[in-house]
N, C-alpha and C positions, 0 to 999 in steps of 0.2 A: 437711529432708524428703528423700527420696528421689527418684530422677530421676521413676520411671514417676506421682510422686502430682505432681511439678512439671508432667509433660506435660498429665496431666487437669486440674491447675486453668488450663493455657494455653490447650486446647480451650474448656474451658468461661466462661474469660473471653473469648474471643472470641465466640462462639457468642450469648455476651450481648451484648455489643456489638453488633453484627452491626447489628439495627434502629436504633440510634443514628448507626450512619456514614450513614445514608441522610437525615437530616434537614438537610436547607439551613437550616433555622432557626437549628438551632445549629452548625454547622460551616461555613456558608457555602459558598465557593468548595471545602474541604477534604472535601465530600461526595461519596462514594461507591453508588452503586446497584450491587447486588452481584447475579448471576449464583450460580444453587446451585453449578456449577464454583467459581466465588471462592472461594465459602463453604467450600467441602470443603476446597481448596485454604490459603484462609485459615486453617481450623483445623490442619491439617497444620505452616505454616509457625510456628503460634501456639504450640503443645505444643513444634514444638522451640528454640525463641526463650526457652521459659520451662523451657530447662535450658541455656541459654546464661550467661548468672550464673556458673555453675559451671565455667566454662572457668580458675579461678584453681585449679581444686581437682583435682590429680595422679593419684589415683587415682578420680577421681567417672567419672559417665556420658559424658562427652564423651573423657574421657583413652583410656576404653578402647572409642569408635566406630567408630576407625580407625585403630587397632595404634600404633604408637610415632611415627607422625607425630602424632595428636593428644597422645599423651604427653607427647611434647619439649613441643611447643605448650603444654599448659597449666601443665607444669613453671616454663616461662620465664614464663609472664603473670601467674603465681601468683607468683613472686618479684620482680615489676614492681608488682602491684596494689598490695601489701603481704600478701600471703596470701590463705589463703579466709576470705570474709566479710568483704570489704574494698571498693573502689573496684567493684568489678563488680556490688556486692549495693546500688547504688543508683541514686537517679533520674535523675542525672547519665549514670549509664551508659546504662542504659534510652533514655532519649531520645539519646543521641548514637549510638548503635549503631543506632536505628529509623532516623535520621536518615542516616545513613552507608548502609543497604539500601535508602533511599529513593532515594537518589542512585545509587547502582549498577544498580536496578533502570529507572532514569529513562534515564541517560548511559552506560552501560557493563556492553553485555549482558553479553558472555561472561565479564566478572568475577563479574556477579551469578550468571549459573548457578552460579559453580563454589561461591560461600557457598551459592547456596539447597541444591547440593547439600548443604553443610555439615548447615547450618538443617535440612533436610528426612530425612537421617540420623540428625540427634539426637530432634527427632520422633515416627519409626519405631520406633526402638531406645526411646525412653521411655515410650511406652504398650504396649512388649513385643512389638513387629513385628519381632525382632533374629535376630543367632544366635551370643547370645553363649556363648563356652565357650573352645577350644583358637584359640590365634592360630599361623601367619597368616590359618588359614581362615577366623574370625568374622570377621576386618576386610574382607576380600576379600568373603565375602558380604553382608556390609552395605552395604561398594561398590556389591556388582552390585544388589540394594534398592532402595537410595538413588538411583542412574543412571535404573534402569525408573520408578520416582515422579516425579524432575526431569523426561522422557525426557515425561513423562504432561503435565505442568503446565507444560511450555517455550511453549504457544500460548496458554496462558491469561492475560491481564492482570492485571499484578500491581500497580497506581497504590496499593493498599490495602497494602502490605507495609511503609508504614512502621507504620502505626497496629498491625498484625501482631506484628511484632518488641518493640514498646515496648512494648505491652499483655502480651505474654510474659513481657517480663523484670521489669516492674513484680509479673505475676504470683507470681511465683518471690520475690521480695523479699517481696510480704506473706506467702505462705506461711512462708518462713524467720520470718518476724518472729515467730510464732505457737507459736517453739520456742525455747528455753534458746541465748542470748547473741545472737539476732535479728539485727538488720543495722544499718549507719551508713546509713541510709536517705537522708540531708542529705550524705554524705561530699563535699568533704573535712572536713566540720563532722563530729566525734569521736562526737557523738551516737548511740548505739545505741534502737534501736525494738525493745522485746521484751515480747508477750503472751503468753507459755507456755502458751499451751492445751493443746497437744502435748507432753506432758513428753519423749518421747524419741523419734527418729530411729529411724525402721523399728520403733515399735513398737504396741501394742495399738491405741491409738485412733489412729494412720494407718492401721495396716491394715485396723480393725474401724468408724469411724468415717468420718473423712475421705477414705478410698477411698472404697466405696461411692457416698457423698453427692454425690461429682464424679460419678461415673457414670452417677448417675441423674441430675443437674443435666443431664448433654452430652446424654441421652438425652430429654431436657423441649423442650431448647433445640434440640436439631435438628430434634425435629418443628417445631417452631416457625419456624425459620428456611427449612427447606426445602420445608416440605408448607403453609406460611400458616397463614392464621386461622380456615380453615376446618376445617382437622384437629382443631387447639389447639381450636376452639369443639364440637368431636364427642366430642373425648378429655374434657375436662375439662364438660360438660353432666350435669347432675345427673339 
């Protein structure tokens, strides 16, 4: 699938999520009571988390965010993973990469700004907040983007960015899975997971289907998340 459908199904898997991290029942000590800042923020860091994946993939949305330093970048990690659709496009990743922004966001701020700057660029530029076209310019202004966003969400508590980052890239993974040669979802187990619903990348039913569908889901779920039960219970009253 494409970056901008990967960003929207990251929004909107968080977006879902969102009332689940508040339950002590089931999360115990790993629960979170989230703030609508979180929540924005949360989906922000969630859309670009679930174009994260794609950092193996040279020419995709993350190669061209920020001009030839993400280039090199996913050139090298693309011939490290085993290519695209490989070690990145699984659970394994997923949770150790949520795990690793947990950690930085926990132990070491000014590392984490500089990924969430990352995270938060990708994002941006994925649900079409960009300016892509002639480089250096586009990189440069994605920079300055990306900085003012961080710049925004540096005072906001971020204890929730692992579940953020893992639920992105999980994201990103079923989506793939949903299109012709899917993902080693178990890797390093050879296994590929693939539901072809989507017969082709950038085509009719992403565009004319599975857009949409995310759109209006983010649009359901943030009333929901942001305005309560008492919206959800005005909007949706027979």
């Amino acid at each position: 699938m494409m970056g901008k459908t990967h960003a929207l199904s990251g929004a909107l898997a968080w977006l879902a999520a969102v009332p689940v991290l508040g339950q002590e029942r089931l999360l115990g000590d790993f629960a979170v009571s989230l703030s609508p800042e979180q929540i924005a923020a949360g989906a922000v860091v969630c859309a670009g988390a679930a174009i994260l994946p794609d950092i193996d993939h040279h020419n995709g949305r993350i190669a061209n965010t920020y001009g030839p330093i993400t280039h090199h970048m996913c050139k090298w990690i693309g011939k490290v993973s085993g290519g695209h659709r490989h070690a990145t496009h699984s659970i394994l990743f997923a949770v150790g990469i949520g795990w690793a922004m947990d950690t930085l966001a926990t132990h070491y701020k000014y590392a984490w700004w500089a990924c969430l700057f990352m995270i938060v660029g990708l994002g941006l530029r994925g649900v079409g907040l960009d300016f892509e076209g002639r480089e250096p310019q586009s990189a440069l202004a994605d920079c300055a983007l990306a900085l003012i966003a961080v710049w925004l969400m540096h005072n906001i508590d971020m204890s929730f960015v692992g579940f953020a980052v893992t639920l992105g890239c999980l994201a990103h993974v079923a989506g793939d899975c949903l299109t012709p040669r899917g993902c080693p979802v178990f890797w390093p187990l050879p296994w590929r997971i693939e539901v072809p619903l989507v017969p082709r990348t950038n085509g009719k039913v992403e565009h004319w289907v599975v857009g949409p569908l995310l759109i209006l889901g983010i649009a359901i779920l943030a009333v929901r998340s942001v305005l309560g039960n008492v919206a959800t219970s005005w909007l949706t009253k027979g």
